[in-house]
C-alpha positions as semicolon CSV with decimal commas, in nm:
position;residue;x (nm);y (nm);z (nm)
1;X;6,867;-5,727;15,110
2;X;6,541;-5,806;14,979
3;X;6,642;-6,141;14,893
4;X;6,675;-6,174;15,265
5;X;6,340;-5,981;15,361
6;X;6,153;-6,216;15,110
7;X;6,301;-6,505;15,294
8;X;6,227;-6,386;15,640
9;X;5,854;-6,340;15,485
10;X;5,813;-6,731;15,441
11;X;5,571;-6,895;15,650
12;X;5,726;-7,222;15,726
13;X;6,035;-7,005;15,843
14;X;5,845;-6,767;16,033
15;X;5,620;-7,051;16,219
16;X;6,037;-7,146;16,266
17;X;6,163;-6,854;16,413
18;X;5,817;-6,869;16,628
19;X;5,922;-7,213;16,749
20;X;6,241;-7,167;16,805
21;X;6,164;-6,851;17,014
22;X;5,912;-7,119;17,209
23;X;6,141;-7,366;17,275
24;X;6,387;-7,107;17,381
25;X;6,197;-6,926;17,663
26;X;6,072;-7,273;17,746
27;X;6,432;-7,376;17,806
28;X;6,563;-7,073;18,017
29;X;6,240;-7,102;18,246
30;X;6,265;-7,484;18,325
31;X;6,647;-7,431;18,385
32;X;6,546;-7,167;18,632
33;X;6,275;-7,350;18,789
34;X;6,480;-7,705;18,777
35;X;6,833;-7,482;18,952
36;X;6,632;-7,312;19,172
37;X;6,527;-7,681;19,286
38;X;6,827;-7,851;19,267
39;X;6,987;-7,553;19,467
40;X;6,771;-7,605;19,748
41;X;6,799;-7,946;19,779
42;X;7,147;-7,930;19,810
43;X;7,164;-7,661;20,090
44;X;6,864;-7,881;20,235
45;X;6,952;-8,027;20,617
46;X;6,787;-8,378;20,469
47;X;7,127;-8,582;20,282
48;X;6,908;-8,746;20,077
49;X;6,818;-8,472;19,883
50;X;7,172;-8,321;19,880
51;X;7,251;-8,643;19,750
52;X;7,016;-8,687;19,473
53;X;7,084;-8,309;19,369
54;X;7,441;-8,376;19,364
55;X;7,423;-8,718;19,153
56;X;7,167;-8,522;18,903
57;X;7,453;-8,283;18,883
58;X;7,718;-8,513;18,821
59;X;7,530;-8,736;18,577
60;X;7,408;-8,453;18,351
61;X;7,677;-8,217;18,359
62;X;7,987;-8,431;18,376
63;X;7,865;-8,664;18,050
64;X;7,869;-8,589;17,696
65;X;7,508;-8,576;17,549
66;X;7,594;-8,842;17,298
67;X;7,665;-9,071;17,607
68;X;7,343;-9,022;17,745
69;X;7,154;-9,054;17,409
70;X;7,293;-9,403;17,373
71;X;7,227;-9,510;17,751
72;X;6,842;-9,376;17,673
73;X;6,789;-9,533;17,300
74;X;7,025;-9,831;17,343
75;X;7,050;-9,937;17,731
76;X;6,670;-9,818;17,869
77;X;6,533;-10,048;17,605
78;X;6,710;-10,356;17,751
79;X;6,545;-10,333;18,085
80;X;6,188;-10,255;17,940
81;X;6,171;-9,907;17,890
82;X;6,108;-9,783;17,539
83;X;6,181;-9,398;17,385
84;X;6,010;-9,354;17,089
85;X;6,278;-9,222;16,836
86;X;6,010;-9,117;16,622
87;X;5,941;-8,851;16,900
88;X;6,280;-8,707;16,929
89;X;6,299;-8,687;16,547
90;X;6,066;-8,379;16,669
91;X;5,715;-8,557;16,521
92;X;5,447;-8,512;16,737
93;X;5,320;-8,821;16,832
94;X;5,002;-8,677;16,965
95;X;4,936;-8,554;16,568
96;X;5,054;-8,937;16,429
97;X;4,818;-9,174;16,288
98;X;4,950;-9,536;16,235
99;X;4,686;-9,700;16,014
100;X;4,716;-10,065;15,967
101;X;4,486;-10,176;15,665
102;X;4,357;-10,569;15,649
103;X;4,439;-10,556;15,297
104;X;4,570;-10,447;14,986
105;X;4,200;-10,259;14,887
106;X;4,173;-10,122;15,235
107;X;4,527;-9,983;15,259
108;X;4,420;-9,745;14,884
109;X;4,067;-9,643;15,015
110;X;4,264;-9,507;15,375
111;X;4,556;-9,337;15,167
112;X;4,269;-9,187;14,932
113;X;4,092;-9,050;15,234
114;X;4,410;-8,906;15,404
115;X;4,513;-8,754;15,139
116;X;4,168;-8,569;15,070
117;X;4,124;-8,490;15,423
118;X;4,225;-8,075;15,462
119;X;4,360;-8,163;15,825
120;X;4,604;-8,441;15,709
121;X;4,972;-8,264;15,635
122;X;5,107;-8,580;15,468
123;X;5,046;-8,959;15,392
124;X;5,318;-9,196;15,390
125;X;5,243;-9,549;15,246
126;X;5,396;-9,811;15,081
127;X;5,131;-10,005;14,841
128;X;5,216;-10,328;14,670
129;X;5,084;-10,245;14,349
130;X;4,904;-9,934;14,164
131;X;4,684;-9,951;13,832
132;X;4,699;-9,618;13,675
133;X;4,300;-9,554;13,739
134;X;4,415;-9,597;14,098
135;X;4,750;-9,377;14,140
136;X;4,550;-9,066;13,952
137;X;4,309;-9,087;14,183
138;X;4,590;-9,047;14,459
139;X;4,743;-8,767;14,268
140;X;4,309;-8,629;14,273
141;X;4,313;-8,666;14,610
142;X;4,663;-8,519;14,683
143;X;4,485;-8,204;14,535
144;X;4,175;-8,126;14,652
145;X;4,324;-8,180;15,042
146;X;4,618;-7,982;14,937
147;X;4,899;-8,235;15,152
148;X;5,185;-8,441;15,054
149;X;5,151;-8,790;14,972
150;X;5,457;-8,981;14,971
151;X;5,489;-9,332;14,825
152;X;5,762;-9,583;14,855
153;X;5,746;-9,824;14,563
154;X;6,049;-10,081;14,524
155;X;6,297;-10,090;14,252
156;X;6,082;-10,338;14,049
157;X;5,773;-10,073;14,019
158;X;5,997;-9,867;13,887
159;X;5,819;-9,908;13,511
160;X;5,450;-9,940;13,651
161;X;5,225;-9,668;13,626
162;X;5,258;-9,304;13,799
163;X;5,075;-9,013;13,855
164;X;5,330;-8,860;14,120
165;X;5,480;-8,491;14,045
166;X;5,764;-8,604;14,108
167;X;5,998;-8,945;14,137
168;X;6,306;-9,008;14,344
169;X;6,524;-9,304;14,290
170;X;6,657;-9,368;14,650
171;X;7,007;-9,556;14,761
172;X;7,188;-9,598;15,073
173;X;7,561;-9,534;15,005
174;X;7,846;-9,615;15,263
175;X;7,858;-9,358;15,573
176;X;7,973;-9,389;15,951
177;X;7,920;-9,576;16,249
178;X;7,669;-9,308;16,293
179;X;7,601;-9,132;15,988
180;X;7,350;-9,284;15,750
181;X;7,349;-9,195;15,394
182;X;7,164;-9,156;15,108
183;X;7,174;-9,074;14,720
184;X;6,853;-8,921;14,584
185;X;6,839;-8,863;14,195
186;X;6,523;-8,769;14,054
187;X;6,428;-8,973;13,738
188;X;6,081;-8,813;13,699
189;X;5,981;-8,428;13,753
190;X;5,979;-8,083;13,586
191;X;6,196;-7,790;13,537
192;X;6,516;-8,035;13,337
193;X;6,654;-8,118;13,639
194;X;6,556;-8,516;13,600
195;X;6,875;-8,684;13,597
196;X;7,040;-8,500;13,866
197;X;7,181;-8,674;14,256
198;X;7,174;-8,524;14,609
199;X;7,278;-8,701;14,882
200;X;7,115;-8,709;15,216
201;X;7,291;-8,742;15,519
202;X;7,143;-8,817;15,872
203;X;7,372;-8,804;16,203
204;X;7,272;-8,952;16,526
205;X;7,501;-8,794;16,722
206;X;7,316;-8,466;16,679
207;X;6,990;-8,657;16,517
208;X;7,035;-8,379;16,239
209;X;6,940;-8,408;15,874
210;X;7,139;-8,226;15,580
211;X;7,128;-8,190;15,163
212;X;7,532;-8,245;15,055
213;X;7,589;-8,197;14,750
214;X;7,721;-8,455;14,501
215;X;8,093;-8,551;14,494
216;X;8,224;-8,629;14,159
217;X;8,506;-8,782;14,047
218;X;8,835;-8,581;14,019
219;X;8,980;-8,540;13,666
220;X;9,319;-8,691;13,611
221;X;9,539;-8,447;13,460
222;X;9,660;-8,623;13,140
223;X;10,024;-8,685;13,135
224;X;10,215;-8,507;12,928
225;X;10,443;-8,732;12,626
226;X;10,791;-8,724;12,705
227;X;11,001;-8,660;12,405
228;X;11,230;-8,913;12,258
């Protein structure tokens, strides 16, 4: 039980729970508001409006949700109309910053300054090349702003200098037609975990994101000698 208090005392979950209670009442007032519309156009004497309520109706309760996710991320597109998917990954786009540096020098000194900046969550970059002068004073920065900085280095950097907490070696492994998957082992951190794999799993269907746990190979029972 106080296992379970302790968790409930977290702040990311409670900020959670806070959202989720948001989104909630949100939800059951815009249905109201939105039925109590849609009802009255349909018992309205204009048949246009009866007709657009009805075809609403149809459309959005008589598909699947997965139908109408592809016809708004795969068909809208086609005829010019763009949903960002960053956006329904549940990012705000009004708190993104897309920086695009001139140059190699300009790219560190705007990671540096994100990354000291108080009001900046997390960084996400992916630099060519890093001296060791120059990725400690990422990890400086990291500290003193107290956010996450998040590099993605290719497999050829992997023996160039670090200052990072922690390393991930990252690898797409075979999925679905729409589940992507990853492996994750960590080959630099503390606490002798280095060594070990997750794998990472992302579904579009329900654009959810889940931790599986590694599958390893089953032992073959040995077979036992049969006697002469």
């Amino acid at each position: 039980m106080s296992l379970f208090l302790h968790y409930l005392s977290l702040p990311y979950l409670l900020e959670g729970i806070e959202l989720t209670l948001q989104v909630t009442a949100l939800g059951l007032i815009g249905g109201l508001i939105l039925g109590l519309i849609l009802a009255w156009m349909q018992l309205s004497r204009f048949a246009a409006l009866a007709v657009i309520a009805r075809g609403y109706t149809v459309i959005f309760r008589g598909t699947p949700l997965i139908l109408q996710m592809v016809f708004a991320y795969d068909a809208l597109p086609h005829i010019g109309i763009k949903l960002p998917a960053i956006a329904a990954a549940g990012i705000p786009l009004d708190r993104l910053f897309l920086l695009h540096p001139k140059n190699d020098a300009d790219e560190l000194w705007a990671l540096t300054e994100s990354l000291r900046c108080c009001g900046v969550g997390a960084a996400l970059a992916c630099p060519k090349k890093l001296s060791t002068i120059e990725a400690r004073r990422l990890q400086l920065a990291a500290e003193r702003g107290g956010g996450v900085g998040l590099l993605l280095r290719p497999m050829s950097a992997r023996a160039t200098p670090y200052a990072a907490a922690t390393r991930w070696l990252v690898a797409s492994i075979a999925g679905e037609r729409n589940v992507q998957k990853w492996k994750l082992q960590l080959i630099h951190g503390h606490g002798g975990q280095v060594g070990k794999s997750v794998i990472l799993e992302a579904r579009r269907a329900t654009n959810s994101l889940r931790v599986l746990e590694t599958v390893a190979d089953r032992q073959v029972p040995a077979k036992k000698a049969r006697s002469a």
